[in-house]
Phi, psi and omega in degrees: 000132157332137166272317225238148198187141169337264160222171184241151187236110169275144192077123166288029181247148190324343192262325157319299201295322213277322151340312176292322196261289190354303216256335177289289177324333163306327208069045168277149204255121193236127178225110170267123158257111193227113190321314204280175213254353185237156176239168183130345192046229203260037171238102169170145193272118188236156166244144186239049174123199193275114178095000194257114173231124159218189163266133171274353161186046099293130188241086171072225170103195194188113177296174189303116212290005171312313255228281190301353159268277207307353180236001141062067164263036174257311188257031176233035174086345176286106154318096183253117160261115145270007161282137173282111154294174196295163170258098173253145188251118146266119187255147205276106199219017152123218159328108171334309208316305192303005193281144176201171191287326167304319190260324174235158210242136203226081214269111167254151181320315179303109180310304203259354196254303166319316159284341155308330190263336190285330187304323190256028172222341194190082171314319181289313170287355158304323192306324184266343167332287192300345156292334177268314151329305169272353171274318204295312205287333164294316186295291207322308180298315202263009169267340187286347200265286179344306171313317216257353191265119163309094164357143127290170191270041187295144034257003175291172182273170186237173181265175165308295214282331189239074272157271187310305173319310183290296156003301196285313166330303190303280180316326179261349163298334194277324191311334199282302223115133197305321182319296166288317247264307170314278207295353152305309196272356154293338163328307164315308166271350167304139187293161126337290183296300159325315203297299199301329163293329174266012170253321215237155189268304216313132165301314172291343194251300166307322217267324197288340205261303190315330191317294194305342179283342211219350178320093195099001207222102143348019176234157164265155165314287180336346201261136153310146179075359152314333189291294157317331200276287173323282202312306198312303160322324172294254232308291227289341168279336204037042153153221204272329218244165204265138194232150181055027185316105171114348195239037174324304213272350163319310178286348180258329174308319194272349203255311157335292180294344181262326179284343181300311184323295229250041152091015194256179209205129178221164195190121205276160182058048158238083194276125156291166161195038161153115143296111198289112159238149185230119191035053153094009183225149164307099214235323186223208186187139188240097169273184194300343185247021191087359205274111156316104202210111174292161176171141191308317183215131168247129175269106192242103183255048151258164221287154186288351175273333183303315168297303162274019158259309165281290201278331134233058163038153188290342172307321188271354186243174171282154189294314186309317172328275208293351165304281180342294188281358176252013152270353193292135199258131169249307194018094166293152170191050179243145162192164198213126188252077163292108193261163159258133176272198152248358202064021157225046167325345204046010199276116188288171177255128178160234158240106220265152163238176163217106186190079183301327171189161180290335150304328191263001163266319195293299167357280185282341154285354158329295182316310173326271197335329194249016178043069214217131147277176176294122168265340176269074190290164177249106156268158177207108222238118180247162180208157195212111170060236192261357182244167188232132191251121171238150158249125196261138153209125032213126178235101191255169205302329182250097184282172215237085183089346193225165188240080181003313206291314181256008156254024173272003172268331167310289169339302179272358151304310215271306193297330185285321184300321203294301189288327172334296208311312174272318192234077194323285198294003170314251208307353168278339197274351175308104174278332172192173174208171166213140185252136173209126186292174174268341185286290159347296185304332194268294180310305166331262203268027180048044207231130143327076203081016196052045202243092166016299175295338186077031195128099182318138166255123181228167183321281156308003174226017163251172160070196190308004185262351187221132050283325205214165172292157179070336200243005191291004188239017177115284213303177176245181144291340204270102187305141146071020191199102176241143157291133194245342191271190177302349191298331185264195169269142191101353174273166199114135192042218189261155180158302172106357202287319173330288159294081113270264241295313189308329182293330186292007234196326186259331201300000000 
């Protein structure tokens, strides 16, 4: 094989590949390098014994259709289903048997199916419910024109060209209307708990919304900046509920088959571990078995401390940077609970939480804070077929007295115990599980602290603030060397945006 290539992308995660088919598609000489035996990070569907299939910690999703046209993933197998399955609140009311739009709030895409369920905990908020849908889907569009806009480098100065970028920001925030416009960007620094009081009474109807505000993220409702997160999320979901459930590794498969298309090379078990640089510019890349492999520009859409604290080292950046990048808050406190059933779990389809009231979410990130899991946990539970998918919050990376290495068992008690409440009969029907820790998220899928995000999204850490101040368009210290991941802005969850925008950053 060429030793020497345009350029090279460290990591196989959707944001890595879609960065990858782009720059392939130019007719650039392209090489993906993915530690792991498989490609997709953490957006892929893996199996874990016989008949045990799932997404292992992405729940499905769907890049930016921007991403899925210029890159003609309809015809490298990408499937897109945009019907929302229902949003369900589980309320503690006996038997599955008992589920109904009456006993549990049961928020469906259907506009007119949603006030109905919402009507039997709050008339006045069904009434408001088509309002609140419509200001969330207006911020989602104008976070979305956001996403797509390259940073400038504040507080340093910019050129004309990202210049242009703000401009375009600028127009469609005044296009939303002076209202939404205010109220979107007031929106922003706000609890959760604040955004969901001003539409809604219901304790059940507020609690359900917010859950999704706190999905990934080291906060409670009560925390400044949920509201942005509840935005970020709406978009990035195209509402409350999880699309394509089961069908994580679809998107990186087909994101695959389009960098193969367009002439690109990717190549699995190939762990990097030290970027080669010489007087300040990037040149290569040294994998784990020595193997040496040159190239003009390299991209890494693994999380921003691992790559510049490990892969090129503090020796190579200015101090001040790396103070920065050993400040980036990741602190993971996500873990996944995968069951195999016998099928008849009773567990309905869509996306169910248990997040009974908003005190009872902020509780359980209580724990967190005090390096505690949750005993009362906030779940958010998808099913595929015979299997069941949990997102545990809150578990966090750094425990308190305790070891990761022996609590992943704890972890399928308290979430299995947890669903017990609703579903008596869940654990006799249990065939097998896999568990997977914030210690796991690290070792594993290559996520820092276990942190879903590359990197909390916070107040201080979006828009021009991230991965780090000054540092918001992709580049380094580093000549000929960029960030690609979730880590940067427009990252978080599934979207591809990340890899789209680095290319406007190579042009």
């Amino acid at each position: 094989m060429t030793n020497h290539y345009n350029t090279i992308i460290i990591g196989a995660g959707h944001n890595g590949l879609a960065a990858a088919a782009y720059l392939a598609k130019q007719g650039r000489k392209v090489l993906v390098l993915e530690r792991r035996a498989i490609v997709g990070g953490s957006v892929v569907t893996e199996s874990f014994g016989d008949g045990f299939t799932v997404d292992s910690l992405h729940t499905g999703g769907i890049l930016r259709p921007d991403i899925i046209k210029d890159l003609k993933l309809a015809t490298h197998g990408l499937l897109v289903d945009t019907v929302h399955q229902p949003f369900i609140s589980l309320q503690p009311v006996g038997h599955a048997s008992s589920l109904t739009y009456r006993d549990h709030l049961v928020i469906d895409s259907n506009p007119v199916k949603a006030a109905e369920s919402i009507k039997h905990f709050s008339v006045k908020d069904a009434a408001r419910w088509p309002e609140f849908v419509r200001f969330m889907d207006k911020s989602a569009k104008i976070l979305n024109t956001a996403y797509a806009t390259i940073m400038p480098r504040l507080p340093m100065n910019f050129g004309v060209k990202e210049g242009f970028g703000l401009v375009d920001m600028g127009l469609s925030l005044r296009l939303a209307g002076r209202k939404d416009m205010l109220n979107f960007i007031r929106a922003l620094p706000m609890t959760a708990q604040e955004l969901v009081e001003e539409y809604f009474e219901s304790e059940i109807v507020k609690a359900a919304i917010a859950s999704v505000a706190i999905h990934g993220s080291t906060l409670g409702p009560m925390s400044a900046g949920t509201g942005y997160t509840l935005i970020h999320n709406w978009m990035n979901r195209g509402g409350l509920s999880h699309v394509n459930v089961g069908k994580a590794g679809e998107i990186t498969i087909a994101l695959a088959n389009a960098v193969k298309s367009f002439g690109g090379e990717i190549r699995t078990e190939a762990e990097v571990v030290n970027i080669k640089i010489e007087n300040q510019i990037a040149k290569g890349v040294v994998l784990a078995n020595g193997e040496e492999i040159s190239a003009n520009v390299i991209l890494s859409s693994a999380d921003p401390k691992h790559t510049l604290l490990k892969l090129v080292g503090p020796r190579e950046l200015p101090p001040e940077f790396v103070w920065h990048v050993q400040s980036i808050k990741m602190r993971g406190s996500v873990a996944k609970v995968h069951l195999l059933t016998d099928g008849s779990h009773e567990i309905p389809t869509g996306t169910v939480v248990v997040a009974p009231s908003v005190k009872y979410l902020e509780k359980a990130y209580d724990a967190a804070k005090y390096g505690e899991i949750s005993e009362q946990p906030y779940l958010e539970v998808t099913t595929s077929s015979n299997t069941v998918s949990i997102h545990f919050q809150f578990a966090p990376y750094v425990l308190k007295n305790r070891e990761w290495k022996v609590e992943s068992g704890n972890i399928y008690k308290l979430a299995t115990d947890t669903l017990n409440n609703y579903f008596p009969d869940l654990q006799s029907q249990i065939t097998n599980y896999h568990v997977i820790t914030p210690l796991d998220l690290e070792t594993t899928y290559g996520l820092s602290e276990g942190d879903l995000n590359h990197g909390q999204l916070m107040l201080d850490q979006f828009l021009f603030m991230r991965p780090i101040p000054g540092w918001s368009n992709h580049k380094t210290p580093i000549d000929n060397f960029y960030l690609c991941g979730s880590g940067v802005h427009s990252g978080g969850g599934v979207s591809g945006a990340a890899g789209r925008n680095v290319i406007k950053v190579l042009k």
